[in-house]
C-alpha positions in Angstrom: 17.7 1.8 4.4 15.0 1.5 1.5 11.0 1.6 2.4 9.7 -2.1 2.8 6.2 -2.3 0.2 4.3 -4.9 1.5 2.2 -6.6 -1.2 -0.4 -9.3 -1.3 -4.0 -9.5 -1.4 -7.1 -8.5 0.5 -6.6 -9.2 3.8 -3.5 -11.1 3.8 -2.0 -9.0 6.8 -0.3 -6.4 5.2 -1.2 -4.1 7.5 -1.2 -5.9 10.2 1.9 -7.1 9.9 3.3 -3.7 8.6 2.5 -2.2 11.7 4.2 -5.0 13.6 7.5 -4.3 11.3 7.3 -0.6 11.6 7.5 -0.5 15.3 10.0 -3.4 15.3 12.1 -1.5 13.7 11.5 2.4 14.7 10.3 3.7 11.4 7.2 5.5 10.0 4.4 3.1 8.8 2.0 3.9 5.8 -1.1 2.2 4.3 -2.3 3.5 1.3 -5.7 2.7 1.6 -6.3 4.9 4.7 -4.1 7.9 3.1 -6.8 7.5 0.3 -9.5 7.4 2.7 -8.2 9.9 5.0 -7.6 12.3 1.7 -10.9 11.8 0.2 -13.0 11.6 2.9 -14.4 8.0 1.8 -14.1 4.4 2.1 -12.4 2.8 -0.5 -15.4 0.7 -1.5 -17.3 4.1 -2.0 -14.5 5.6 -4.3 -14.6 2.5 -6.1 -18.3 2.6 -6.3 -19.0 6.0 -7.1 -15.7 7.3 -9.0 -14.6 3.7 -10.8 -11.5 1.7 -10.0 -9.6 4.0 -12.5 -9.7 7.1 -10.2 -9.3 4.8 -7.2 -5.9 3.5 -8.6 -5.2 7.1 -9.7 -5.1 8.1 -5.4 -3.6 5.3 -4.5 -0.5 5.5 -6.9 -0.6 9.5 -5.9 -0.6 8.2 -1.9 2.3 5.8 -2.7 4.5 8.8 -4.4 3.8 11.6 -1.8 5.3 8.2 0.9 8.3 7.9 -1.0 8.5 11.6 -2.1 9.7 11.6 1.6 12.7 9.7 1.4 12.8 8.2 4.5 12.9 4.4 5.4 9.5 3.0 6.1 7.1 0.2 6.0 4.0 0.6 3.4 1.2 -1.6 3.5 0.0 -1.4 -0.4 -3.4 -2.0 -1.6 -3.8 -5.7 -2.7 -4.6 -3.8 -6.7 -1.6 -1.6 -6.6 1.0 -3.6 -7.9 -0.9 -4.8 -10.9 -2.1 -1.2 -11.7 0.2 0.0 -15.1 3.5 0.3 -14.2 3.3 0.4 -10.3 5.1 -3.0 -9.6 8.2 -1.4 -11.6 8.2 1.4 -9.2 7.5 -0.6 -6.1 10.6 -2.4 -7.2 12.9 0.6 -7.6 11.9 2.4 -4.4 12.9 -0.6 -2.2 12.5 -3.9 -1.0 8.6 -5.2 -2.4 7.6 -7.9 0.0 4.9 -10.2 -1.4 3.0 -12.1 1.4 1.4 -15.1 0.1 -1.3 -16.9 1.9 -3.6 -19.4 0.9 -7.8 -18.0 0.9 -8.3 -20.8 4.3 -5.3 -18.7 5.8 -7.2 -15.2 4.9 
C-alpha cells in the first residue's frame, strides 16, 4: 500500500484527521510541519519569519523525502504550501494516493 498525502489548507484537518486515518488503519503517521519544527528547533511561523518562506519550503520538501525515503505505507499530513511549492504536487502524486480536503473558510 502507497502513503496517503493529505493536502488542503491551514487548518482544514489534515492533521487531525491524518491521525484518525493512521490509527484506523495501523500505520505510521507524519506531519511535516512538526518534523520541521521538531528538526529545527522552531515554529514554523519563526522559520518563516526569520529564514523566509524559501528555506521554510526547502525543510518541508526535505521532511517529506526522508517520510517516503522510508518506504513504508503511511498517512502524511502536508503543509497547506507544500503542494504548490515547484514541483512538489508532481511528487506527491507519484509517491501515492494525494488526498485534497476541501472545506469552505466557515468550515475552518
Amino acid at each position: 500500500m502507497k502513503p496517503i498525502l493529505l493536502t488542503g489548507y491551514m487548518g482544514c484537518g489534515k492533521s487531525t484527521l491524518g491521525r484518525k486515518l493512521a490509527r484506523r488503519l495501523g500505520v505510521p503517521f507524519f506531519d511535516t510541519d512538526t518534523l520541521v519544527e521538531e528538526h529545527e528547533g522552531a515554529a514554523v511561523a519563526d522559520i518563516f519569519r526569520f529564514e523566509g518562506e524559501e528555506r521554510f519550503r526547502t525543510l518541508e520538501r526535505e521532511a517529506l523525502l526522508g517520510i517516503l525515503a522510508q518506504g513504508a505505507c503511511c498517512v502524511v499530513s502536508t503543509g497547506g504550501g507544500l503542494p504548490a511549492w515547484r514541483d512538489n504536487a508532481a511528487l506527491l502524486d507519484a509517491a501515492g494516493h494525494t488526498v485534497y480536503l476541501r472545506r469552505t473558510a466557515e468550515q475552518i
